[in-house]
LUMGU-207906 format. One record per residue: residue in three letters; chain; z, y, x of N, C-alpha, C in turn. Coordinates in steps of 0.02 Angstrom, whole numbers, plus 32768, in hexadecimal, padded with zeros to 4 digits. Example, Ala and Ser with C-alpha at 12.3 -4.5 7.8 and 13.67 -1.06 7.14 Angstrom:
[r 'ala'; 'A'; [8186; 7EE4; 8294]; [8186; 7F1F; 8267]; [8186; 7F5B; 8294]]
[r 'ser'; 'A'; [8162; 7F90; 8282]; [8165; 7FCB; 82AC]; [818A; 8002; 8285]]
***
This chain:
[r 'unk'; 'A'; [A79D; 0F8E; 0BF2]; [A768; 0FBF; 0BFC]; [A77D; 1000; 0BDA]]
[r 'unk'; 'A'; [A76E; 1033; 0C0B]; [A78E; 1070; 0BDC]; [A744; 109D; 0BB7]]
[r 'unk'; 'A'; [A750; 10CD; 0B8E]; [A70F; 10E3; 0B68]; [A717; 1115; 0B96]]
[r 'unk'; 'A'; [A6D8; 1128; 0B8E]; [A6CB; 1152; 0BBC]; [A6C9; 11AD; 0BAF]]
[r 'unk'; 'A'; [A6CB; 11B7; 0B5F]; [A6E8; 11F6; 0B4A]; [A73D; 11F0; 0B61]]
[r 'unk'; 'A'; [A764; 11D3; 0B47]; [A797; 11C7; 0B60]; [A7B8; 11DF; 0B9B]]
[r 'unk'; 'A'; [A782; 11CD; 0BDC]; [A79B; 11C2; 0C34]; [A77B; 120E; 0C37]]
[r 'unk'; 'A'; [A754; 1238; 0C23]; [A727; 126E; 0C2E]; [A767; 1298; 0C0C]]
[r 'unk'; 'A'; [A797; 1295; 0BC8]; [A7B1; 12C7; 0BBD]; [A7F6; 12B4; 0BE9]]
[r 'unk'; 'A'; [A813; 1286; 0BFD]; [A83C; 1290; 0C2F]; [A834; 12A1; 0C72]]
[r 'unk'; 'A'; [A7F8; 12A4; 0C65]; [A7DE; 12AD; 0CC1]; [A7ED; 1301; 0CC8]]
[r 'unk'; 'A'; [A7DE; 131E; 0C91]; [A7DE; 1362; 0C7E]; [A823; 1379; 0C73]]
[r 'unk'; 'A'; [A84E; 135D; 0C6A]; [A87D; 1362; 0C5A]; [A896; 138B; 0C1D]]
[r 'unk'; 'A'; [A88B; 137D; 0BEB]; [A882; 1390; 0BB3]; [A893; 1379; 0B68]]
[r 'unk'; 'A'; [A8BF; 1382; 0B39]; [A8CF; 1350; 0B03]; [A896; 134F; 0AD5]]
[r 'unk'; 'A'; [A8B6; 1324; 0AAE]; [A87F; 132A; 0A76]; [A87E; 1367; 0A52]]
[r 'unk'; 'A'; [A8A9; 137F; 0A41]; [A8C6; 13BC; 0A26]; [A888; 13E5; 0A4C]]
[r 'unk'; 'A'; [A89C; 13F0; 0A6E]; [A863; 1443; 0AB8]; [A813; 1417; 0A98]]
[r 'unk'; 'A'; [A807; 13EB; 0A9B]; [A7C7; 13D6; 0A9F]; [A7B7; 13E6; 0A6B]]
[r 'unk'; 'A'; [A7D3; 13C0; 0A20]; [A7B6; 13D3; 09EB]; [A7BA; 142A; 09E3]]
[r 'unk'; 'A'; [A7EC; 1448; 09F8]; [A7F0; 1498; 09EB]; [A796; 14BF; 0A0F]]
[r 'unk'; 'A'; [A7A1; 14A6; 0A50]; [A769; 14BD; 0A74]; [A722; 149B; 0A54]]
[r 'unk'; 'A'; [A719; 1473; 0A3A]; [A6DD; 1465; 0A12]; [A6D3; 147C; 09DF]]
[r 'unk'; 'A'; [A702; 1480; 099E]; [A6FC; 1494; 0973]; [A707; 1453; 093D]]
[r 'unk'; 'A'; [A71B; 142E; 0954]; [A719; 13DE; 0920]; [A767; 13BF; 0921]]
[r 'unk'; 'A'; [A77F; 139D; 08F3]; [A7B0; 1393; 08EC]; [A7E1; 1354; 091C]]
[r 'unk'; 'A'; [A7F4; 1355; 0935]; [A81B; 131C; 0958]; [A81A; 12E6; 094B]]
[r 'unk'; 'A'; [A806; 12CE; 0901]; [A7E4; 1283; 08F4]; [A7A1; 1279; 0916]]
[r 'unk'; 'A'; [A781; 12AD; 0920]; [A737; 12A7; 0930]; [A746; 1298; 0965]]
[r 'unk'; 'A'; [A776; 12A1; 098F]; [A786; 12A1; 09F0]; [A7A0; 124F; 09E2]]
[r 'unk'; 'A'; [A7C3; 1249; 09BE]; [A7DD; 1202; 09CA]; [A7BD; 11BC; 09AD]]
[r 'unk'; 'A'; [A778; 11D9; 0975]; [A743; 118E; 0968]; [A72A; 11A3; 098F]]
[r 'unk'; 'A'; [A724; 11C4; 09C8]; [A6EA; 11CB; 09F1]; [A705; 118D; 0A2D]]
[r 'unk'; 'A'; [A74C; 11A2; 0A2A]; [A775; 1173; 0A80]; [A788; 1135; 0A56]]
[r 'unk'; 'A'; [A77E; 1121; 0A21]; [A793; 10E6; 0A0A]; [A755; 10C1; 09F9]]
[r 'unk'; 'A'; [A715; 10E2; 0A0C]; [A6C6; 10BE; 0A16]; [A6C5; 10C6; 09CB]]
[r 'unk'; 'A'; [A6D0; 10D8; 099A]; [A6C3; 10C9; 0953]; [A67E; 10E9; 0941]]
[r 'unk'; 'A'; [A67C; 1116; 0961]; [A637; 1135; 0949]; [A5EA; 110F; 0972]]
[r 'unk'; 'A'; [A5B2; 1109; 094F]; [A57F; 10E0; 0969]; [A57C; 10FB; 09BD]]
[r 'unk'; 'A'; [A56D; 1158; 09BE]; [A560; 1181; 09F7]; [A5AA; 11AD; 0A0E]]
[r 'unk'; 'A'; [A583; 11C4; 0A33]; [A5C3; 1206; 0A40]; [A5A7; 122F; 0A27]]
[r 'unk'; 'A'; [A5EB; 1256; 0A0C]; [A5C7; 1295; 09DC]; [A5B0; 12B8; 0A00]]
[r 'unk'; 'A'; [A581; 12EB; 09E3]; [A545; 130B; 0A11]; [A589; 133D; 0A36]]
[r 'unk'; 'A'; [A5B6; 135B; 0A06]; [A5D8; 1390; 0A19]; [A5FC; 1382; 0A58]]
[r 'unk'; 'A'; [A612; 1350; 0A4E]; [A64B; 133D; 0AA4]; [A5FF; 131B; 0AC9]]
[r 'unk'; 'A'; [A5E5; 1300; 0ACF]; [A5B0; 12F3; 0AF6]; [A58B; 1326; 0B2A]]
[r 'unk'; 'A'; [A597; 1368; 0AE5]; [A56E; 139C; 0B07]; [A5A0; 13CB; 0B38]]
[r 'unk'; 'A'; [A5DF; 13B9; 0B21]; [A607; 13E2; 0B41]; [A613; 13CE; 0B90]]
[r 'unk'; 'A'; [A61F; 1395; 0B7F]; [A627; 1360; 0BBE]; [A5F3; 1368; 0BF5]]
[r 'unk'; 'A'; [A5B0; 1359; 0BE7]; [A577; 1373; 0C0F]; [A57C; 13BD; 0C37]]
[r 'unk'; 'A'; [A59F; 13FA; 0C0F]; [A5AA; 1421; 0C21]; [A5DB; 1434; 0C5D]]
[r 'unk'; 'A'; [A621; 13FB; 0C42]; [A654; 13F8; 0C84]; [A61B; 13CA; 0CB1]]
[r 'unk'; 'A'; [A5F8; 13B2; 0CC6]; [A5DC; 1393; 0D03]; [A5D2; 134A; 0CF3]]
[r 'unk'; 'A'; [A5E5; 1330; 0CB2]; [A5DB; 12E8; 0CA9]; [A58C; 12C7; 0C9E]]
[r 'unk'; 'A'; [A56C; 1294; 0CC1]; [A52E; 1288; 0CB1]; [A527; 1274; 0C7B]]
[r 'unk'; 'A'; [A4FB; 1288; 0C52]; [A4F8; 1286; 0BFE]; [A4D6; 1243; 0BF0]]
[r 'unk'; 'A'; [A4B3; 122F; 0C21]; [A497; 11CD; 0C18]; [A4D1; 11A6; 0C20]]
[r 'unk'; 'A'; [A4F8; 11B5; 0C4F]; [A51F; 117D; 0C6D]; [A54E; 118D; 0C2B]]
[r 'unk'; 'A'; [A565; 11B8; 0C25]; [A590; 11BC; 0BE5]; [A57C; 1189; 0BA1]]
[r 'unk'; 'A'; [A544; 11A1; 0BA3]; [A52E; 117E; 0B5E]; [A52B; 1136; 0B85]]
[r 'unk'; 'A'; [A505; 1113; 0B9F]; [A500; 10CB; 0BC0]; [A542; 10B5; 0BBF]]
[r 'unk'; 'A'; [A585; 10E1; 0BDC]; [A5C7; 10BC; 0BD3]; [A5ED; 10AF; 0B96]]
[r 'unk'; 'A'; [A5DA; 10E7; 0B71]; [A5F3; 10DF; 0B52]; [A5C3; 10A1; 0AF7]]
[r 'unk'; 'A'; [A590; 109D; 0B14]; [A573; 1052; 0AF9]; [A586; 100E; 0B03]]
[r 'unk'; 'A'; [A596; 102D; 0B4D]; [A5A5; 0FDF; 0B71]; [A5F9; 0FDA; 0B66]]
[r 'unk'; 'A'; [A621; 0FFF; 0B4F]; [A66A; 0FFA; 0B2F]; [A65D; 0FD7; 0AFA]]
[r 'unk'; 'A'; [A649; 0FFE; 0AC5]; [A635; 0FDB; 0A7B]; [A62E; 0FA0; 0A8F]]
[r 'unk'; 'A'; [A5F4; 0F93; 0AA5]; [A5E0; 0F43; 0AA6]; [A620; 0F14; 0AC5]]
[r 'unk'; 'A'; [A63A; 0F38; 0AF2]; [A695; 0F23; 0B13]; [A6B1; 0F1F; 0AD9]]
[r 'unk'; 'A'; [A6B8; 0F40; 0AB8]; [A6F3; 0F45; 0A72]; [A6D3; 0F0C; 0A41]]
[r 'unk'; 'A'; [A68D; 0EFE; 0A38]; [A67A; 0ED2; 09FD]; [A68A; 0E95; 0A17]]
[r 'unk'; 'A'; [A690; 0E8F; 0A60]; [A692; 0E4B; 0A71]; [A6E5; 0E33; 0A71]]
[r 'unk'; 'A'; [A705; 0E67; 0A78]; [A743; 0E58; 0A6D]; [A748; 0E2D; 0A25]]
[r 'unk'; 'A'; [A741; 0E5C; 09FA]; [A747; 0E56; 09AD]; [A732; 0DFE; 099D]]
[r 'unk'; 'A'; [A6E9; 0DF5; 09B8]; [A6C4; 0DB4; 09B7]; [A70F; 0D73; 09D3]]
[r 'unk'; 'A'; [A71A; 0D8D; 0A17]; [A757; 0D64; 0A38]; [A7AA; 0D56; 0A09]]
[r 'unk'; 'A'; [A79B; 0D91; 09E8]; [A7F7; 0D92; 09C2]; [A7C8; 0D58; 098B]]
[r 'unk'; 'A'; [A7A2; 0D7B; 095E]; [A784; 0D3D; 0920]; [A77C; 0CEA; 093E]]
[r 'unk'; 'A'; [A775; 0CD6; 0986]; [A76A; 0CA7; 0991]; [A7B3; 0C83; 0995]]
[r 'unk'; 'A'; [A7DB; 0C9A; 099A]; [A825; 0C87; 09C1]; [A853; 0C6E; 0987]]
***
């Protein structure tokens, strides 16, 4: 499953580098965002994203439904 900040800044074609520059936040913030670490998406790429044309529910909904992808992984490695 891919996150869905992630597929939105390649869709854009864009590094992390341009993203964090164009927001104003540092390139760690771009990458706990695509590695699900953070509870939400930060408001800042959220809001930006909405702006390129991304639906701002479905964003958030995917990117919940990743997390919960990623915890279940974690659950599967501890079982093994």
């Amino acid at each position: 499953m891919e996150n869905p900040v992630k597929a939105a800044r390649e869709k854009l074609n864009i590094t992390h580098k341009e993203l964090s520059f164009v927001l104003g936040v540092t390139e760690q913030t771009i990458r706990t965002n695509e590695r699900g670490e953070n509870l939400k998406i930060t408001k800042k790429i959220l809001h930006f994203l909405e702006d390129q044309g991304f639906n701002r529910g479905q964003l958030q909904r995917d990117y919940e439904n990743y997390r919960n992808w990623k915890k279940q992984q974690v659950f599967e490695h501890l079982k093994a």
